[in-house]
C-alpha positions in Angstrom: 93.6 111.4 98.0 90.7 110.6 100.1 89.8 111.9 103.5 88.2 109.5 106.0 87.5 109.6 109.7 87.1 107.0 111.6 83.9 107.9 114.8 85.1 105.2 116.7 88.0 106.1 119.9 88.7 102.3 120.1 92.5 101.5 119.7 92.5 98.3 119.0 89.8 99.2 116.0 91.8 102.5 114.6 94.9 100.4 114.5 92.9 97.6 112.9 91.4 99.7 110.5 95.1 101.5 109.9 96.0 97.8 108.6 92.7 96.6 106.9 93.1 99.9 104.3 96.5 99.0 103.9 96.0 95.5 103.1 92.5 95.4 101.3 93.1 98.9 99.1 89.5 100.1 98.9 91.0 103.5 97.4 94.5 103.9 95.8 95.3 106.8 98.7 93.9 107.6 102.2 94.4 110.1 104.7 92.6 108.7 107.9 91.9 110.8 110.8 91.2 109.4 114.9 91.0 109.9 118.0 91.5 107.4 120.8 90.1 107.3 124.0 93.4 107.0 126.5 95.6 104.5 125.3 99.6 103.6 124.9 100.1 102.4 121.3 103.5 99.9 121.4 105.8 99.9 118.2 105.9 96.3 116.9 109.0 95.9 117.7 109.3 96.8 121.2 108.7 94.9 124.4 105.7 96.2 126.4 106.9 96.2 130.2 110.2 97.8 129.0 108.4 100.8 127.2 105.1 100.9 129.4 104.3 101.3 133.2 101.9 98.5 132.7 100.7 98.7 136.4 100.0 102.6 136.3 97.6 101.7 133.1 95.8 99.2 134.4 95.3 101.3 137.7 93.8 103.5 135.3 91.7 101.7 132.9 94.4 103.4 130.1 94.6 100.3 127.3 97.4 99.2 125.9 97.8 97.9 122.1 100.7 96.4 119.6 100.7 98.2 116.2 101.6 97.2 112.4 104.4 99.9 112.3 107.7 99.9 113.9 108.8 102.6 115.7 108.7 104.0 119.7 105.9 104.3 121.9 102.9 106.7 122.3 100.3 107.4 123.9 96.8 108.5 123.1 93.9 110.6 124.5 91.2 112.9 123.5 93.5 115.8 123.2 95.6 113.8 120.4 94.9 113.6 116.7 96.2 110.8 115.1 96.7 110.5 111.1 97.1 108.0 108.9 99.0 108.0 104.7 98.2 104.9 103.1 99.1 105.0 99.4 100.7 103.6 96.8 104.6 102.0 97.1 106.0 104.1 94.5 109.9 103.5 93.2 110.8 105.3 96.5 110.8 103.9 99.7 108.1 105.3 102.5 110.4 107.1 104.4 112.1 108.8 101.3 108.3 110.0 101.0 107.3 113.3 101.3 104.9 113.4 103.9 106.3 115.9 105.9 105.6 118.8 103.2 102.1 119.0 103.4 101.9 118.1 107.2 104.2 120.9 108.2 102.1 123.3 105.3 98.8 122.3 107.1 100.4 123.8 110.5 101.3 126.7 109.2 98.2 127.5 107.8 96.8 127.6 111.0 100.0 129.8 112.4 102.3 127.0 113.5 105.5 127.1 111.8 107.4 123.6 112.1 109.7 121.6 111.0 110.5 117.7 110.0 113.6 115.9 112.6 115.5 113.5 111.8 113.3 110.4 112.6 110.3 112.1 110.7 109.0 113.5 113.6 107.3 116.8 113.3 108.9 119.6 115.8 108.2 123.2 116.8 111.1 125.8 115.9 112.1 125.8 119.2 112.8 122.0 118.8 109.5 120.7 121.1 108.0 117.4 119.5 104.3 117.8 118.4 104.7 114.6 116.2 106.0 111.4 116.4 105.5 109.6 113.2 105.9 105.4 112.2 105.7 103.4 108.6 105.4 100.3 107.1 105.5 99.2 104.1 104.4 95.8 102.1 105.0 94.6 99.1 102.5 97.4 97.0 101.6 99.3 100.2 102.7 101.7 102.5 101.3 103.2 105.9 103.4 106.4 107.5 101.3 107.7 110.2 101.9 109.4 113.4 100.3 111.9 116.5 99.5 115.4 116.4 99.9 116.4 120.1 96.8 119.1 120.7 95.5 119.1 124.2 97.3 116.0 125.3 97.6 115.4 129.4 100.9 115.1 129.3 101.6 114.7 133.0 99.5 111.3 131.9 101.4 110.8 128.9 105.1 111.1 130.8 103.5 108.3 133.7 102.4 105.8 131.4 105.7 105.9 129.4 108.3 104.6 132.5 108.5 101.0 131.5 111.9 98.8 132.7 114.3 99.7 131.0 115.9 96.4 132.0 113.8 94.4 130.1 114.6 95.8 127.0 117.4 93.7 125.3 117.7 93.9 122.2 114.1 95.4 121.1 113.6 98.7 119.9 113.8 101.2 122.2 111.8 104.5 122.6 113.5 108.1 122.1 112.4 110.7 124.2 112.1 114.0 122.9 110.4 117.3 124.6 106.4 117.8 123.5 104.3 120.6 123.9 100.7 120.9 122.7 99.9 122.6 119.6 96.6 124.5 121.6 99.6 127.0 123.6 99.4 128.4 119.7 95.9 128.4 119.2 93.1 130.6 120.5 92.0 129.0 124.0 88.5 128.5 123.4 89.3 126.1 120.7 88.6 122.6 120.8 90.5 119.4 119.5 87.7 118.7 117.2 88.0 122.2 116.1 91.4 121.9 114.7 90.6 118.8 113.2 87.8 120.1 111.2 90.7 123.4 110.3 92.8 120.3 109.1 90.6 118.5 107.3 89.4 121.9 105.6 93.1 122.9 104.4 93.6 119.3 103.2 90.4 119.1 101.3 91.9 122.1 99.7 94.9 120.8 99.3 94.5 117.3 97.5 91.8 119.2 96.0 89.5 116.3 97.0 86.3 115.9 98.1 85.3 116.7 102.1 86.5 114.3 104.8 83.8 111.0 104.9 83.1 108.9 107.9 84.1 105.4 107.3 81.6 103.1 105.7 80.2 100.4 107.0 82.1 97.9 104.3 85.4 98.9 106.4 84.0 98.2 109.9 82.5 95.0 108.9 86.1 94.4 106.8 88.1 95.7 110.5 86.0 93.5 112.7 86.4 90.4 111.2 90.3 91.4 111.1 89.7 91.8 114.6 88.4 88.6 115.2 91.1 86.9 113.1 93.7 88.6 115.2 92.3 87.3 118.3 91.6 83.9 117.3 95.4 83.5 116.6 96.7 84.4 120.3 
């Protein structure tokens, strides 16, 4: 397993660079680490205006982005921790996968015992959601990668999630769930980038791998120019 972070708090490159390892494979597995500036990150199966308050987001400057994976909507600030699996497709599907195991070991460690729902979603013991998790899978590939709610505003996160319902059809809805932030566990001078590093450190030790790598410049020029594609085609 590698460890990468990505530097850059651009959604529309983390996601890009979330489908660029899965597609070009520069190493067999990846565990990818970012942190987006404010942001609501749209399942690709969903409608926009029926999952996001659109106008409350652009009031706000708070960008809003279509990802690979299916599953609800998120959102995303400096207080959030996103991670990324991107490994081999093995003879078991992704979500038959245990990912939860050394996610919910990696809390503990750091004295948060928790506990994998029934949609993969990572929960206190007192049932709060601290993760919501998403996969997809191609044809030798698979992504499962989620959020890891730290210091998240989430009087922000509750406004830019009231989209019309109405408009919803037949498109995947969003399932809401009660989230705290992991910092009410932790000591309070302790910073988001903090617990990362305390991550990063237990899964070094873990995968017994080498320590977590900025990404090179190979994979920016590789997710710009996916970027660009991506655009051309709109």
């Amino acid at each position: 397993m590698h460890l990468l972070r990505s530097l850059s708090d651009s959604p529309e490159f983390n996601c890009a660079l979330e489908e660029y390892l899965l597609t070009e494979r520069p190493f067999r597995d990846v565990l990818l680490f970012y942190i987006n500036r404010p942001s609501v990150i749209v399942g690709r199966n969903q409608k926009i205006e029926a999952e996001v308050n659109t106008a409350y987001c652009r009031q706000h400057g708070i960008e809003v982005i279509k990802r690979l994976s299916g599953g609800g909507t998120v959102y995303h600030d400096y207080g959030n921790i996103n991670y990324s699996f991107i490994v081999d497709k093995t003879g078991s599907a992704v979500l038959d996968r245990d990912f939860g195991t050394p996610l919910t070991a990696a809390l503990a460690s750091l004295g948060i015992p928790t506990t994998v729902g029934a949609r993969k979603e990572l929960l206190t013991t007192d049932g709060y959601k601290i993760s919501g998790t998403a996969a997809h899978i191609t044809r030798d590939s698979q992504l499962f990668h989620g959020t890891l709610l730290y210091r998240t505003d989430l009087t922000v996160l509750e406004q830019t999630l009231q989209g019309d319902r109405s408009l919803r059809g037949r498109s995947v809805a969003s399932v809401s769930s009660p989230v705290i932030n992991l910092s009410v566990f932790r000591p309070k001078n302790e910073t988001t980038e903090d617990f990362l590093r305390l991550l990063c450190n237990f899964f070094m030790h873990y995968y017994q791998t080498q320590p977590i790598q900025p990404i090179s410049d190979e994979m920016i020029c590789g997710t710009e120019a996916l970027i660009l594609k991506k655009r051309e085609s709109k």
